[in-house]
N, C-alpha and C positions, 0 to 999 in steps of 0.2 A: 842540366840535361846531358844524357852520356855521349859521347862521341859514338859507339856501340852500337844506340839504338838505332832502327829502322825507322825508315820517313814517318811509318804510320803509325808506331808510336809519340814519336816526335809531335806529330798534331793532334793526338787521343786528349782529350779532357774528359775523363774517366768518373764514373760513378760516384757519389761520395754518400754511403750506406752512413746509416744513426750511428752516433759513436757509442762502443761498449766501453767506458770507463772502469778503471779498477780502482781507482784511488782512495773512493769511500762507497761505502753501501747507500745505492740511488732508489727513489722510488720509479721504475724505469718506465715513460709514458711516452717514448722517441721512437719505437720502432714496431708499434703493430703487432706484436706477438699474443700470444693467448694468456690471461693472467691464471691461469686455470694449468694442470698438468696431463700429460697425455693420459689417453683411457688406459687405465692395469691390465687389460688385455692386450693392449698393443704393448706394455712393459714386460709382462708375463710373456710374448713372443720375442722380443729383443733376447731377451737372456734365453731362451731355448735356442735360440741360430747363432749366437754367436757362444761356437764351441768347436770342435777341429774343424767343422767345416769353411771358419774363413782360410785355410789354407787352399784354399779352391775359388776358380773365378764364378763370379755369382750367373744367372742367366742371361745372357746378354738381350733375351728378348722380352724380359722381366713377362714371364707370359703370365703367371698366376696374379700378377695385380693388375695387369692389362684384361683380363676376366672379368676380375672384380670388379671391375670400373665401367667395363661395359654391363655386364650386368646389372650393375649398380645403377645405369642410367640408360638401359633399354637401348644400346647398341650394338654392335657387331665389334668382336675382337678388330677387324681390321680397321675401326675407325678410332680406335685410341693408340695415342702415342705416350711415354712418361720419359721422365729426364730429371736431373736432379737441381730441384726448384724449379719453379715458373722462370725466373731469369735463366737459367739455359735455357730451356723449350724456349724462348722469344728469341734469345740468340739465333736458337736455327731455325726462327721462324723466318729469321732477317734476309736470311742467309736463301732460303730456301725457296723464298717467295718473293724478294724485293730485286729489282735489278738496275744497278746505276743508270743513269742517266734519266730513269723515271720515276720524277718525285710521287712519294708516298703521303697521307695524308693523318694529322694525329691532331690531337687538342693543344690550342696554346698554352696551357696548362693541366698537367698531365703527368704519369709516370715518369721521371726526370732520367731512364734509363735504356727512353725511347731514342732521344736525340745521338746517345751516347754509342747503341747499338748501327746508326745511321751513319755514324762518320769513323766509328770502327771499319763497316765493310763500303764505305765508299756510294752510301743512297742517299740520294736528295729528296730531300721532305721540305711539305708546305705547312704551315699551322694554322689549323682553324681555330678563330677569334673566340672563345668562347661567352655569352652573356656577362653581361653586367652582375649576375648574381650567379654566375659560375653552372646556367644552366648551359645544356648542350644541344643547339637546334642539328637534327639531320638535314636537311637539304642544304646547310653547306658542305655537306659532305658528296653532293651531288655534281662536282666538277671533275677532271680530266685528270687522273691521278694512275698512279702504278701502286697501289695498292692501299689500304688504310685500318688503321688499329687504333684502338681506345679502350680504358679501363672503361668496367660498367658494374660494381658504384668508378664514379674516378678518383685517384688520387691524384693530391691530397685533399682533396673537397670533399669526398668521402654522398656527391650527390650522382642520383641514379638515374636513369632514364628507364622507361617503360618497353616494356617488348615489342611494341609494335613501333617505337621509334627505330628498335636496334635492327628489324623486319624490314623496315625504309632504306635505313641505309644498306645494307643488305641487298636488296633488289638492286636499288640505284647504282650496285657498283658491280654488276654481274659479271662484265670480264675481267674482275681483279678479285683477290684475294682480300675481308674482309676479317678481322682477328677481332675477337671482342677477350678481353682481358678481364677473367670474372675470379680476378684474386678476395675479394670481399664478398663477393653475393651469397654466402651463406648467412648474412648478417642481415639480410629483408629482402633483396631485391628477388626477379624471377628468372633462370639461367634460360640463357638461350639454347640450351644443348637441343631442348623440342624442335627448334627451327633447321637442324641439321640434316634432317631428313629431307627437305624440301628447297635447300640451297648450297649445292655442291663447294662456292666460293665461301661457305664459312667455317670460322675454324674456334673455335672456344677454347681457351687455356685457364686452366684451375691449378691451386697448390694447396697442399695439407697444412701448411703452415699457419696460416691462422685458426680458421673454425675447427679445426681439427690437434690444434697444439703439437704440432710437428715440426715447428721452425728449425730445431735444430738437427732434424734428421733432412731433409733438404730434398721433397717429393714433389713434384710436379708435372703436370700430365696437359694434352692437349686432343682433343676430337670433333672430326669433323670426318666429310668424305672418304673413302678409303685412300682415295690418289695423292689426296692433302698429306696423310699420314705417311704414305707410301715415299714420298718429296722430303719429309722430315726423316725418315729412316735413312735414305742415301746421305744426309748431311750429317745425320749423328754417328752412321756408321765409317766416314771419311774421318772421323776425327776421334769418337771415341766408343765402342763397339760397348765397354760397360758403363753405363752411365750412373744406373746404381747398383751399391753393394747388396748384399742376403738379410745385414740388417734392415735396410731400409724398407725392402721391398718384406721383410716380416711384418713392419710395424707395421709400414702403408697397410696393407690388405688388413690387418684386427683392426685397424681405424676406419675402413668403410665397414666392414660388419656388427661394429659396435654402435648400431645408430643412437641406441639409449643415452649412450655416453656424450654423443655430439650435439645432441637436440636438446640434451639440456644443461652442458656447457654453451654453448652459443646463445640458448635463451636467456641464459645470466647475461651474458655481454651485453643484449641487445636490451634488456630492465635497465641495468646499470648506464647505458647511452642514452635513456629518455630520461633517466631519473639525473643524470650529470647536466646534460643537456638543458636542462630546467632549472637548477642551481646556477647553471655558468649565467643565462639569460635572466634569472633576477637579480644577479650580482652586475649588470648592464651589458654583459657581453652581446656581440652579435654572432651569432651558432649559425651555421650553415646548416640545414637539414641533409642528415646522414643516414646512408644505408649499409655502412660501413662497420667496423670496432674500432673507429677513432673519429674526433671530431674535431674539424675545422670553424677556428673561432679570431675574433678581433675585438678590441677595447676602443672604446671612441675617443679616453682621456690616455690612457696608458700604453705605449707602443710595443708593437709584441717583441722586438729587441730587448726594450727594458725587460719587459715580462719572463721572456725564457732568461733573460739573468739573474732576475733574479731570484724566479721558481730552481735554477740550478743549484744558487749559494743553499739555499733551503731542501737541497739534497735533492730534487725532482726534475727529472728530467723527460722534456718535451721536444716537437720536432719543431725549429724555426728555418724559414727557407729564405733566403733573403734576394727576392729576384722581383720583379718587374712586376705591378697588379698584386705580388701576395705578400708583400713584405711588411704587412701590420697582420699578417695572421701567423697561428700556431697551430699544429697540428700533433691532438692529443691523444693518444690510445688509451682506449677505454681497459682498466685496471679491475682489481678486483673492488668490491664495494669500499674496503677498508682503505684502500690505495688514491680511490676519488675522493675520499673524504678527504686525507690528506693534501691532495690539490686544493681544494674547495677551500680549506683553512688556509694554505697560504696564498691563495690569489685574493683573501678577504683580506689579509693583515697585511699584503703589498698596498693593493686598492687603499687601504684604510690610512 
């Protein structure tokens, strides 16, 4: 630890993202990405903006994909906001809407980037207990909180709650700020974005990165009220006034206009997770039902420590978290067809 650092790095225990290994060519099922490549309209825009014009700062109010987006989901330009990924937009969601000294309220298992954001800026959070089979009841959400946020599907359970649960909580927390975290619901669930009309305290955040094969252009957007928006502007523009570049904001916008290209990339994902799904469970797993592109799973003989070790030596690489309640499961992104077969074969010759 440096002499250097400041107090608050000093106490940070900081994120720890899927590792990208370079060592040897991995079958990569650790970090959620699309096994699929972005739509060639969104390629075919990359390569037209990126030419003298990066010597120019991009629009700071990225307005032609802030369009698109409302458009795209039947809102008003003043209710969306974008940033680059979902993890900044939560950053200055933290920032923007939480206030020390009153705890906030999240899942006890959960986005692991919640807690990290929490003790970055100094907010106290409670964790709601989640079920025994990693459902999510609303009415614990129904206590005395400074504000409250949950993936929906969640990770890493990759399990979804219904609209009128996320509606519950939503009312029940009317003087606070409500973030529903909808990085997966292109993968089955139903977005809340409908409900924004009718509840100023919620705030929906999305990212191109998954359903959309964008992970490594790093696009993510949030909408709700326009005041909500309005809250996130003063905190992005305090700190970083371009958040994304001209490439980005090319790709993004051919990625919502290409809906051909999305609907049926994500439909593959979503075959491929029932059809894995049903391979993993007659080979004895226990599968969490997912609304997600990765699935949360456990062995009743085989511990999921062993298991990601030895799916690694065998070049495959999966997400193992090794914490409290989930430390026999593993958490697998759904790959291309060719890619789960390769799982499937070596968790049968481990098993065997």
């Amino acid at each position: 630890m440096s002499k250097y650092w400041s107090q608050v790095a000093k106490r940070l225990e900081p994120y720890v993202p899927g590792e990208q290994p370079r060592d040897r060519k991995y079958v990569k099922l650790n970090t959620n990405e699309s096994p699929y490549p972005p739509s060639p309209k969104v390629l075919a825009a990359i390569k037209e903006v990126a030419c003298e014009r990066l010597s120019l700062y991009p629009d700071p109010t990225c307005l032609s994909l802030r369009q698109c987006i409302a458009e795209y989901h039947g809102l008003a330009l003043e209710q969306v906001f974008v940033g680059n990924g979902s993890d900044e937009v939560l950053a200055f969601c933290f920032q923007a809407f939480f206030d020390p000294g009153n705890p906030i309220l999240f899942p006890d298992i959960t986005y692991s980037f919640y807690p990290v954001y929490a003790n970055l800026y100094n907010i106290d959070y409670q964790l709601v207990e989640l079920e025994a089979d990693f459902s999510l009841v609303g009415e614990k959400f129904a206590t005395t909180n400074g504000g409250v946020i949950f993936p929906n599907p969640n990770a890493p359970t990759g399990r979804y709650i219904p609209l009128d649960a996320v509606r519950e909580i939503v009312e029940k927390n009317s003087n606070q700020v409500v973030i529903v975290d909808e990085a997966y619901i292109d993968f089955g669930g139903q977005s809340a974005v409908e409900l924004i009309a009718y509840y100023p305290n919620l705030l929906v955040v999305q990212t191109l990165s998954k359903s959309r094969s964008l992970a490594g252009l790093r696009v993510g957007f949030a909408m709700g009220h326009e005041d909500l928006i309005a809250g996130l502007d003063r905190v992005k523009n305090s700190i970083n006034s371009y958040t994304l570049d001209q490439v980005a904001i090319a790709g993004a916008v051919e990625a919502f206009k290409d809906e051909a290209y999305f609907n049926e990339t994500r439909h593959k994902v979503i075959v491929t997770r029932e059809k894995t799904a049903n391979r993993l469970t007659a080979l004895g797993f226990n599968v969490i039902p997912s609304q997600a592109n990765f699935l949360f799973i456990s062995h009743p003989v085989v511990t999921a420590g062993v298991l990601y070790q030895k799916l690694r030596e065998q070049g495959i690489l999966v997400r193992y978290f090794n914490k409290n309640k989930i430390n026999n499961f593993l958490r697998v992104s759904i790959g291309s067809e060719e890619e789960m077969d390769s799982l499937i074969m070596a968790l049968h010759n481990i098993l065997k």
